[in-house]
N, C-alpha and C positions, 0 to 999 in steps of 0.2 A: 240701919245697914249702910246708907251712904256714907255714915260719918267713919264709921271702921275704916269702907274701904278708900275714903280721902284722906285719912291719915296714914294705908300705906303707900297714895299715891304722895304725900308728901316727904315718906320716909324715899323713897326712889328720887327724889326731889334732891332730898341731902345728900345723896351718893353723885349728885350730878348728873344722872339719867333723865330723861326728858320723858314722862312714859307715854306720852302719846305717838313720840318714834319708837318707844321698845314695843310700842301695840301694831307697829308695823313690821314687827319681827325683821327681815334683811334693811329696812330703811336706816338701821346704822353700820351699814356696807357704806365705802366712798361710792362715789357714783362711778359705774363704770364705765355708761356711755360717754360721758363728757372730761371725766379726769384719769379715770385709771388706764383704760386702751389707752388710748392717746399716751398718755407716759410711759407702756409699756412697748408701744412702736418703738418711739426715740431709742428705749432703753436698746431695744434690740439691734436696732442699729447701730450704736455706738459700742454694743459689746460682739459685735459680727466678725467672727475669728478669733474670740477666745475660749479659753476653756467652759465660758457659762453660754448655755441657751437657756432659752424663756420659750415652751413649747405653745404652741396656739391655745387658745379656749377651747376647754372640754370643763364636760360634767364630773371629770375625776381620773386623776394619773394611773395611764394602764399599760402594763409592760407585760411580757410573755413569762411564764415561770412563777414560781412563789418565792414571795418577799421571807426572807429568813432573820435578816435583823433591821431594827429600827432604829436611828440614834437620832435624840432631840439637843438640838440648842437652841437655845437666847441668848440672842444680840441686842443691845442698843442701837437705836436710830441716828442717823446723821454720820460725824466723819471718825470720830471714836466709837465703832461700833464692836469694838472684842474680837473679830474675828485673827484665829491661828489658822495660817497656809497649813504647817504642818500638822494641827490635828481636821482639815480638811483633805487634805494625800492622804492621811492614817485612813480615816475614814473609806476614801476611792479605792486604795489600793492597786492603783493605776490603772483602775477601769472607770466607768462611768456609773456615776451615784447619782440615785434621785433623790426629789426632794420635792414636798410641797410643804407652802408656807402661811403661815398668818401675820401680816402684819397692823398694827394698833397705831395709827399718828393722830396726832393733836389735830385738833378739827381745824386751826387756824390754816394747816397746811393741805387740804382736803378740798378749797375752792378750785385751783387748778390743775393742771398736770405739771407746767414748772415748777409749784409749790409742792406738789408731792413728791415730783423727782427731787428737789431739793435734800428731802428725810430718808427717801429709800435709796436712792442711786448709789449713794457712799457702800451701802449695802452690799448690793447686788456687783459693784464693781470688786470692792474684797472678795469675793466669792471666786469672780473669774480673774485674780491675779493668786489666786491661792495655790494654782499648778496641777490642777485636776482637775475632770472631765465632769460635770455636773450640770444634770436638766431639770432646772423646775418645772413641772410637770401641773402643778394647780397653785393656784393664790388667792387668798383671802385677806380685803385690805377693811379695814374697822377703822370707827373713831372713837376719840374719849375726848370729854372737854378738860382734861387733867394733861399738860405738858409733861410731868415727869411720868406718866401713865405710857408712853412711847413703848413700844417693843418688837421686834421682829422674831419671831417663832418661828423654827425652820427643823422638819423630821425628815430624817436624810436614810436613806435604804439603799442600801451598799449595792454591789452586783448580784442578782438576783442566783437562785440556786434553783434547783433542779425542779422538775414537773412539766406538763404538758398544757398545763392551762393558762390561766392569765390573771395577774393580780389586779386590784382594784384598789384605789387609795383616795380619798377625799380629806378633808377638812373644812370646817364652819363651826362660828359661834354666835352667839347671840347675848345680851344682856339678859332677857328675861322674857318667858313666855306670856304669862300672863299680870300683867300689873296692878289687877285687881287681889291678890293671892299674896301669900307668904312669899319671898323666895324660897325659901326649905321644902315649901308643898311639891311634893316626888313630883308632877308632871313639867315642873321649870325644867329639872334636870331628863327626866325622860323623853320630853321634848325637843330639847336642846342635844341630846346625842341622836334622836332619830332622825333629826334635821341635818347630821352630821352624816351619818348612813344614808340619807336618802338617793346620793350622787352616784353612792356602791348599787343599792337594790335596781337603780333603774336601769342598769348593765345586765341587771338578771344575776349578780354576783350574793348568793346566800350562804357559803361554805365559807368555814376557815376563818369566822369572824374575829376580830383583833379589836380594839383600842384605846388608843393613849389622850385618855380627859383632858381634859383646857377646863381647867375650875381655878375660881379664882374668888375671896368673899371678905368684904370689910372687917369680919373676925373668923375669930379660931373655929369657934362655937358652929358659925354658920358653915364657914368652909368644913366642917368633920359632918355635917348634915349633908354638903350636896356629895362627897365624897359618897356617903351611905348610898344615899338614893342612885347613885351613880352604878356604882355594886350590885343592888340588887338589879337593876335594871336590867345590867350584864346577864346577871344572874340566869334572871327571870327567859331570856335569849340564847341563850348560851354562847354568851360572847368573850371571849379573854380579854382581861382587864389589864395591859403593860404599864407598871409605871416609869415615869418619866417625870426631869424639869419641868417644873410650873411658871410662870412668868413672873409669878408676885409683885404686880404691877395692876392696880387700877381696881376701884371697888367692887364692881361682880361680874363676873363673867362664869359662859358655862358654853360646851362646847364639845368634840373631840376629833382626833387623828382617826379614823374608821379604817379598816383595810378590810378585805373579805377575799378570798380564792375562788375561781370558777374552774371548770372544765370545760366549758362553751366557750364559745367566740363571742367577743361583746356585740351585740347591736350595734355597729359604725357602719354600716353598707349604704352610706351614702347617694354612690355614683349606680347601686343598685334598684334605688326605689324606681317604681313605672306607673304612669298615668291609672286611673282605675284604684290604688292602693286606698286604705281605708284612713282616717285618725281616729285612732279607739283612745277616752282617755279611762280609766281606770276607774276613775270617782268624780262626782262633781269638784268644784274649786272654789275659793274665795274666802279662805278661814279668818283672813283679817279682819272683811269689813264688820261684823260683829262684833268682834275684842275692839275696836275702832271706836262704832258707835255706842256700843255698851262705856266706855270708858268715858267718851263725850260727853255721854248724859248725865254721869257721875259726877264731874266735876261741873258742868254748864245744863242744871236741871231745868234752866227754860226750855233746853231742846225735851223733856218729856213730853210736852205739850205741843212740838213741833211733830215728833212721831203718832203723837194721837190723832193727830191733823192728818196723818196720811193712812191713818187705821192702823197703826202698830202699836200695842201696846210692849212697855219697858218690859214686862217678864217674858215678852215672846223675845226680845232682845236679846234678855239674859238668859235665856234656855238653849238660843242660838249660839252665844257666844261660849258655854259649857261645853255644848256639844264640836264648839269648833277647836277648843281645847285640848277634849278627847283625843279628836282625830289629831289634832297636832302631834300629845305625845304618845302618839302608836306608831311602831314603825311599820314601812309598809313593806316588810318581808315577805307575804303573803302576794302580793304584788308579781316581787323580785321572783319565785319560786316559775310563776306562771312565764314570764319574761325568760326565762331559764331554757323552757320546756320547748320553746318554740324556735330559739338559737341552736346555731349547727355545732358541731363537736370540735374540738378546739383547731384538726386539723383537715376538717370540713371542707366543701365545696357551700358555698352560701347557693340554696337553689330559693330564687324569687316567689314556689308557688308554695314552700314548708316553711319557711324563716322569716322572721321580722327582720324587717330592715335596718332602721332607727328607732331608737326612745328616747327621750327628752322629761326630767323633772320639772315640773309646773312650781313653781316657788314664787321667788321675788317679782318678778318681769310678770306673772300671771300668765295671760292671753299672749302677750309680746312671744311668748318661745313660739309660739306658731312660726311668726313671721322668721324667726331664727331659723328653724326647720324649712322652711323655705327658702334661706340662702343655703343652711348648707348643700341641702339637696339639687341645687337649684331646678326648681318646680315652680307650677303654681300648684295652690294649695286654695279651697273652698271651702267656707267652713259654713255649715245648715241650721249649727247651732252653737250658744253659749252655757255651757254646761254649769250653773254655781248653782252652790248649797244651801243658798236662802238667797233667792231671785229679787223679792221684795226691799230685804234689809240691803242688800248688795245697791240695788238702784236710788233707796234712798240716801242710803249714806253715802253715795254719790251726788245725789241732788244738794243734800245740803253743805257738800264742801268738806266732808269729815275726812274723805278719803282720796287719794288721785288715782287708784287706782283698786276697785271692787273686786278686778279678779285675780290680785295676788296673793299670796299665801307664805304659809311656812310649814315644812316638810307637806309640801303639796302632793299633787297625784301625779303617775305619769300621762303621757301623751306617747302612743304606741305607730309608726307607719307599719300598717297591718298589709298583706297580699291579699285581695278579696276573698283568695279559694280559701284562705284559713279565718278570718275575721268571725264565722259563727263560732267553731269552735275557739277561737280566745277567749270571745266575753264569756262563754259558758264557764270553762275554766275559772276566767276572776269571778264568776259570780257564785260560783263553788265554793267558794274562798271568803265571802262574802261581801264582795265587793260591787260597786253599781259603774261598770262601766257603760260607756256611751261611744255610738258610732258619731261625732263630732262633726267629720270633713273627710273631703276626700284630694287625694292628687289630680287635678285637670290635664296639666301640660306639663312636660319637661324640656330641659335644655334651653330654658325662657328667663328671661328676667326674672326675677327671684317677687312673687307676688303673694299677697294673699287678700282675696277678696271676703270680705264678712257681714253678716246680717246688719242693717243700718242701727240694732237696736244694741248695737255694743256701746252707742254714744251714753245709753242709758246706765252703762257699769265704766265708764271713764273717763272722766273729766281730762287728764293731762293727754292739750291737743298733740302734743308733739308727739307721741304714744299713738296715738291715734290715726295720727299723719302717716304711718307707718302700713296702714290698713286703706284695700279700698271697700267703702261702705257701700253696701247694694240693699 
């Protein structure tokens, strides 16, 4: 069995993929703390009064109305990048276009934020000398260790058309869900779009589902397999499948542009949340460290005998690491419906004792959105417990270094700021659904320095101190 699957870890090898970062599903995201803000400040400042804005971070670009058409282009990176002013004005039609993007740079340019504004700025600055009003609204920045692999993917949504509700638009990709697996095996690609959706569902947005693939495969053969699984996936959802330019650039990629419609008002009531309020998360967390250590022991089979030293045997591993698969490629609509149920009507009164507040997808960052929730809200926030899906494997594959972070995931669960009077009834609802959510934390203080305090025993699921730092341990 090991030798199978060492040779498709070596076949991910030949593609240039590294798969012990594609087992960390978002860890070939640039970094956003340290490179991407950061050059997205400068950007904003340097393009302040033109036609482009760069909207704050959000889980996913939300504007009032429904989205009626979608136009995709690819650009090249750096100072030749393709872009027509005039099929941009076509585009706006002298209103303001949205737009969220994906971009792909050469990892060389990925250490800094200089280095990254170097490849994208040219971009971004064509954009706002083009003569029209346009907000990027979400961004997604990837690497490839292939130079000529560069791309910037950009689905631009004209002015929006008639409805009462609010549309919802994401994008994300990933190389590969599981790297023990074929890539063709359906749950790369159903994964990989659920992971795409997850930014929609946790707005509570399940209607009017849309979107436009980001596939991408060293052949024909392969690329017409994820294409399939792709389809049915839709299918299986009832999602409409748009197509669109592909990047044709760089050996695998899977991914897509997601859009959904609501008639509720999204979960953003911020400056709403009140001391007292609940953290409900949806499901436990932690689907990496599994695919992580399962992968580990694969390739470095003296660790099987380091897990047996802690009482784990390899098939509780790899039962773990199935099941985290699972959940990876399901999407969590079931989730979004219950999220839906408890958001005011699009032109609403938000009342604090019927309506969630905030929701937050648990993905990359794990644990870390806590602390996010916490600035935005600015609260403090107390957390009773850490909620993952195999406690055990999570601590150990922290102990031995496999992972820096135990409790991040890929299409994670949400994280709910609940009003006490409604918190029974939510969980019942997700557990109706079949889901296991958990009362987590709760809001202490508001109008406070943005805090969150947590069980000491988080040090046990995260090695990266600076992560950590971020938390006060009690």
């Amino acid at each position: 069995m090991f030798e199978e699957i060492l040779e498709r870890v070596q076949y991910y090898k030949q593609l240039g993929l590294n798969p012990l970062a594609l087992a960390t599903g978002c860890a070939v995201k640039v970094d956003l703390l340290r490179v991407v803000y950061p050059a997205l400040r400068t950007l904003r400042e340097e393009l302040e009064g033109s036609g482009l804005s760069i909207a704050p971070r959000e889980d996913a670009l939300t504007f009032r109305s429904e989205a009626e058409e979608i136009h995709r282009r690819v650009y090249q990176l750096g100072s030749d990048c393709g872009i027509s002013p005039s099929d941009i004005r076509s585009l706006s039609k002298g209103k303001t276009v949205h737009a969220v993007t994906v971009v792909q740079v050469f990892q060389r340019y990925a250490d800094s934020p200089e280095s990254f504004l170097e490849r994208v700025a040219p971009v971004y600055e064509a954009l706002a000398k083009a003569g029209a009003s346009v907000v990027i609204g979400k961004g997604h920045s990837i690497l490839t260790p292939f130079p000529e692999d560069e791309f910037a993917l950009f689905d631009f949504i004209p002015h929006v058309g008639s409805g009462e509700g609010f549309t919802a638009v994401n994008n994300d990709t990933i190389h590969i869900i599981d790297p023990s697996q074929e890539p063709g095996d359906e749950r790369q690609v159903s994964g990989a779009i659920s992971n795409s959706f997850n930014d929609v569902f946790v707005l509570g947005v399940h209607k009017k589902l849309r979107m436009l693939p980001v596939l991408n495969a060293p052949s024909e053969d392969l690329l017409d397999k994820l294409w399939g699984n792709a389809r049915r996936f839709a299918n299986q959802y009832g999602i409409e499948v748009v197509e669109a330019e592909q990047p044709k650039r760089g050996r695998l990629l899977m991914g897509a542009t997601a859009v959904g419609y609501s008639d509720k008002a999204p979960p953003v009531f911020e400056d709403r949340v009140e001391p007292g309020a609940k953290l409900v998360i949806t499901r436990p967390m932690g689907e990496l460290a599994p695919i992580n250590l399962y992968l580990s022991a694969v390739i470095d089979e003296s660790l099987v005998k380091d897990l047996e030293g802690y009482g784990i045997e390899f098939e509780e591993v790899e039962k773990a690491k199935d099941r985290a698969v699972e959940l990876i490629s399901r999407p969590n609509i079931e989730a979004a419906t219950v999220i839906c149920k408890y958001a005011p009507e699009a032109f609403e009164e938000f009342r604090k004792d019927e309506h969630i507040a905030v929701t937050t997808d648990v993905t990359g960052p794990g644990i870390f959105v806590v602390k996010e929730l916490a600035e935005r809200t600015g609260t403090k926030i107390k957390l009773h417990r850490i909620p993952l899906l195999f406690p055990e494997i999570s601590r150990v594959a922290t102990k031995l270094y496999i992972i820096p972070n135990s409790t991040s995931g890929t299409n994670g669960p949400f994280i709910a700021i609940v009003p006490d009077t409604i918190v029974d009834d939510f969980i019942r609802d997700l557990r109706s659904r079949g889901l296991e959510p958990t009362v987590m934390g709760e809001v202490i203080e508001k109008g406070v320095k943005p805090e969150v305090v947590a069980p000491a025993e988080l040090r046990e699921y995260v090695a990266d101190q600076r992560l950590l730092s971020e938390f006060t341990l009690a």
